[in-house]
ZADO-1210 file (C-alpha; in nm, 4 decimals, padded with zeros to 6 digits):
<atoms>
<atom x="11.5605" y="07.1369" z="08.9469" code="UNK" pos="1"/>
<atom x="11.6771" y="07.3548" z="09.2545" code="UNK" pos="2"/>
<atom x="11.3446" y="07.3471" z="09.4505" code="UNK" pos="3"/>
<atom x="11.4056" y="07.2928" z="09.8340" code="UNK" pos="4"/>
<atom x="11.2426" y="06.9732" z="09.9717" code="UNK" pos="5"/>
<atom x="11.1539" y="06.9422" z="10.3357" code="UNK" pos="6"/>
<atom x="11.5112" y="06.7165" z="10.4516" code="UNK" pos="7"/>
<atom x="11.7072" y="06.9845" z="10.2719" code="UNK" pos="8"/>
<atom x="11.8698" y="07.2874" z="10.3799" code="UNK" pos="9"/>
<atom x="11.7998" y="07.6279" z="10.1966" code="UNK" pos="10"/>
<atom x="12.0796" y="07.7515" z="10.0538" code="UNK" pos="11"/>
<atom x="12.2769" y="08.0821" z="10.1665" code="UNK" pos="12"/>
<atom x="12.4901" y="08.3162" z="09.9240" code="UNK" pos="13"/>
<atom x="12.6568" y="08.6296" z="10.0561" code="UNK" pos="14"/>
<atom x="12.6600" y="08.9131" z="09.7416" code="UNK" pos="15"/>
<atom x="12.6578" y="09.2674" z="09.6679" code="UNK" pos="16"/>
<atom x="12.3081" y="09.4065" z="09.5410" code="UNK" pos="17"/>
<atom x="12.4149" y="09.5002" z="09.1458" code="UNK" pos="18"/>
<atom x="12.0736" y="09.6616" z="09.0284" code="UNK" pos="19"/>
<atom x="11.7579" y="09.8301" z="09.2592" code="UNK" pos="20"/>
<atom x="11.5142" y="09.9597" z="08.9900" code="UNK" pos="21"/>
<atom x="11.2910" y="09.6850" z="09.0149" code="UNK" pos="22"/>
<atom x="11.0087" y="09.7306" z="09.2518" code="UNK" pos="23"/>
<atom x="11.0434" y="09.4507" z="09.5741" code="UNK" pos="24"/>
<atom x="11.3216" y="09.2948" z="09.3268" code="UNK" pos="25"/>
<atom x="11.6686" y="09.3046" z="09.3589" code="UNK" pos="26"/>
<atom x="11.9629" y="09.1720" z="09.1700" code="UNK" pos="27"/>
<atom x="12.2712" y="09.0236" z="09.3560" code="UNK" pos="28"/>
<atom x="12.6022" y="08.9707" z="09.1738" code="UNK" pos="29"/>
<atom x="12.8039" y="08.7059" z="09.3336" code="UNK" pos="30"/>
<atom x="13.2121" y="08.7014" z="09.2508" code="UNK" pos="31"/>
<atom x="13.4061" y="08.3999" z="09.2926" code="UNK" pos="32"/>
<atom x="13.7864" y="08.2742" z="09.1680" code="UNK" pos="33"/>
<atom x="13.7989" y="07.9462" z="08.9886" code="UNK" pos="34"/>
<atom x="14.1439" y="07.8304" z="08.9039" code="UNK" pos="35"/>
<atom x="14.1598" y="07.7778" z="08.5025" code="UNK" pos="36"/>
<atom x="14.1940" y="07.3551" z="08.4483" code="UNK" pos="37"/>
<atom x="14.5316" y="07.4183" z="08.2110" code="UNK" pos="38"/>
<atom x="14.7074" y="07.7169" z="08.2927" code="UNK" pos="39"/>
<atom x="14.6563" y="07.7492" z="08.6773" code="UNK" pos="40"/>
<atom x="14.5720" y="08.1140" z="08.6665" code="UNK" pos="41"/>
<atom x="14.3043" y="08.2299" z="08.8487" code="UNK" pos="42"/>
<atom x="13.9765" y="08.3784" z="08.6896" code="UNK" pos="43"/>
<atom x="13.7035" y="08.6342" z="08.8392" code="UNK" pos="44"/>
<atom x="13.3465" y="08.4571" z="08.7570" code="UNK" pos="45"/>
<atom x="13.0265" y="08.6504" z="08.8653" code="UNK" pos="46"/>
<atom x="12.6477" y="08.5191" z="08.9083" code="UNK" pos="47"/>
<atom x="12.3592" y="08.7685" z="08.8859" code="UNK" pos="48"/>
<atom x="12.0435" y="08.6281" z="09.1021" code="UNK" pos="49"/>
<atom x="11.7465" y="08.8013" z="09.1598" code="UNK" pos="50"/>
<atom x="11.5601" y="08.7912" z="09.5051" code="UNK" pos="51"/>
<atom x="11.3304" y="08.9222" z="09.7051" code="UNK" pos="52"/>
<atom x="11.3099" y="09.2604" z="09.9012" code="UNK" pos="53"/>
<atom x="10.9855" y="09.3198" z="10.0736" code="UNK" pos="54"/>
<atom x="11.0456" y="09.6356" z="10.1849" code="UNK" pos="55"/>
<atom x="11.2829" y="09.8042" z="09.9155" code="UNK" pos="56"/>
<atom x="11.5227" y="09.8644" z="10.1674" code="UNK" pos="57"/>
<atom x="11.8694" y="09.7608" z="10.0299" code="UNK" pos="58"/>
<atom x="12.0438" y="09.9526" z="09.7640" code="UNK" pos="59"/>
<atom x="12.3515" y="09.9991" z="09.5350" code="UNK" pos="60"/>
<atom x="12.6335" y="09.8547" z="09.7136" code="UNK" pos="61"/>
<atom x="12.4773" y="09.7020" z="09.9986" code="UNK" pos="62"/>
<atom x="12.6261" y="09.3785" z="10.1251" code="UNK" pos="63"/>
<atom x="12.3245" y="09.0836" z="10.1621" code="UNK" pos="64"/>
<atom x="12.2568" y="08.7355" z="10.2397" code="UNK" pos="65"/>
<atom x="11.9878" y="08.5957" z="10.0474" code="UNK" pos="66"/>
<atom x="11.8320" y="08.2158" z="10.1483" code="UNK" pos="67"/>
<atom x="11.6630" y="08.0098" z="09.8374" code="UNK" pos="68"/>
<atom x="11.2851" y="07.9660" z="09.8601" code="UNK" pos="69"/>
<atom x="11.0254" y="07.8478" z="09.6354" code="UNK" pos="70"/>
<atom x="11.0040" y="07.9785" z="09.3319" code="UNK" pos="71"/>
<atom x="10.8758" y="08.3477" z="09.3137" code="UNK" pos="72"/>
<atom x="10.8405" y="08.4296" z="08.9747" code="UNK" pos="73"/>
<atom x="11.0072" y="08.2857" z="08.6495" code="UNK" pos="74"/>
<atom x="11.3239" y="08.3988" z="08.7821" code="UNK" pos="75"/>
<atom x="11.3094" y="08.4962" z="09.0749" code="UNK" pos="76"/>
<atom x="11.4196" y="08.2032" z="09.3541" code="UNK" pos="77"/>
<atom x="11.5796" y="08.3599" z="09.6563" code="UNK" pos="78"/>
<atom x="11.4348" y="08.6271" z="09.9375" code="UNK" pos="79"/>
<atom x="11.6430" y="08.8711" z="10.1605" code="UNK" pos="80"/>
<atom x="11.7584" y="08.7218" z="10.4800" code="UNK" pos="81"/>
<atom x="11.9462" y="08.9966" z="10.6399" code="UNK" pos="82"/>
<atom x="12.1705" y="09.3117" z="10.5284" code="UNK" pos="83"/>
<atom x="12.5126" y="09.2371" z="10.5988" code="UNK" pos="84"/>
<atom x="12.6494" y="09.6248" z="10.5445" code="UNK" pos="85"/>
<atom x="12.5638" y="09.8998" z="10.3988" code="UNK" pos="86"/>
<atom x="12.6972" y="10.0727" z="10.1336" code="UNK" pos="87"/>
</atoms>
């Protein structure tokens, strides 16, 4: 369960807004590198999560924080804290 109690801090992701056709829903795609256990190499891995956006004003491209609230719909879990660049 990721809910966010009231001693816990919200958590904060950094990503690039992937998809804008949904109306006040966005989707954010999230890269990281995780070192493979065996062969050392390291791998691209990529998280889609879908937050909030009031206002429709982020698009394509756009660089975002997002902050985790309560849960918005049956996927939806995070809201748009600020736009970080634009694209």
């Amino acid at each position: 369960m990721n809910t966010v109690t009231a001693t816990q801090k919200p958590k904060t992701y950094r990503c690039v807004v992937s998809s804008d056709k949904m109306m006040k829903t966005r989707v954010g795609t999230l890269e990281r590198l995780v070192k493979h256990p065996l062969l050392g190499k390291y791998q691209r891995k990529t998280t889609k999560y879908m937050f909030h956006d009031e206002t429709n004003s982020t698009k394509i491209g756009d660089v975002v924080e997002i902050v985790q609230t309560r849960p918005l719909s049956a996927r939806k879990r995070f809201s748009l804290y600020a736009v970080v660049e634009k694209a």
